[in-house]
N, C-alpha and C positions, 0 to 999 in steps of 0.2 A: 665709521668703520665698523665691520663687523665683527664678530670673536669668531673667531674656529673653534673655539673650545665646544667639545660635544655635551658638557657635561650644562653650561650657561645655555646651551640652544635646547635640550632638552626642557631645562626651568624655563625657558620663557614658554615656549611648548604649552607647559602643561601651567602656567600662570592665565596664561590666552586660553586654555580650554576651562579652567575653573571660574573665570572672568566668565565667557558664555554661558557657561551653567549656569552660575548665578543670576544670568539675566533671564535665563528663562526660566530658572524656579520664581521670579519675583514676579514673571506675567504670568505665570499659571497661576500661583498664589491669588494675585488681581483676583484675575477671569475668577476664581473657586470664590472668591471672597464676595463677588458682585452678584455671581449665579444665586448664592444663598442669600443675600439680601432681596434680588427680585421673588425668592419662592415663598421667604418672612413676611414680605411688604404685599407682593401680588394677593394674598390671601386675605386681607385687607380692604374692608370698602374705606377707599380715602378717595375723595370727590378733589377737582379742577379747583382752582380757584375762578373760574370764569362759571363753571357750577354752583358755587360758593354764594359767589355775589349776585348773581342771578336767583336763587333762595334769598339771599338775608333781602333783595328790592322787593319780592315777593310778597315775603312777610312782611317790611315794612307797611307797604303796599294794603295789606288785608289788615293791618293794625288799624290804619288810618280811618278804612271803610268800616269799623267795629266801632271806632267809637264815634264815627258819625253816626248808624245806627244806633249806636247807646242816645244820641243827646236826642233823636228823632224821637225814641220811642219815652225819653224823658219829657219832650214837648208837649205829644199824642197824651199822656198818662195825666199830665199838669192840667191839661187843655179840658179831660174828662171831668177832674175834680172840679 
């Protein structure tokens, strides 16, 4: 049942419009909040992780070949003396 009273219908009124408010000052707040993280972070070189590991196999990769050429050119050097 509902009140007649104008005085309870006004407070819910303005309880449901402070309610709303508050919902959208918390998604602008978001939205502002995310904006400044992408212009903090955007400015940033920070590489993928699929970037990442494709580097570190890389490097692996030219480690492995370096110190096969170390023990080659250790062999060649042995081989001369």
């Amino acid at each position: 049942m509902q009140s007649q009273n104008p005085l309870i219908a006004d407070f819910v009124k303005l309880a449901n419009s402070a309610a709303g408010t508050l919902a959208g000052m918390s998604r602008e707040a978001r939205d502002a909040a995310r904006e400044r993280a992408r212009e903090t972070f955007g400015g940033m070189d920070f590489v993928s992780r699929e970037e990442f590991d494709a580097v570190k196999t890389m490097a692996g990769r030219a480690r492995e070949e370096a110190e096969d050429l170390k023990a080659r050119v250790e062999a060649l050097e042995a081989k001369i003396k």
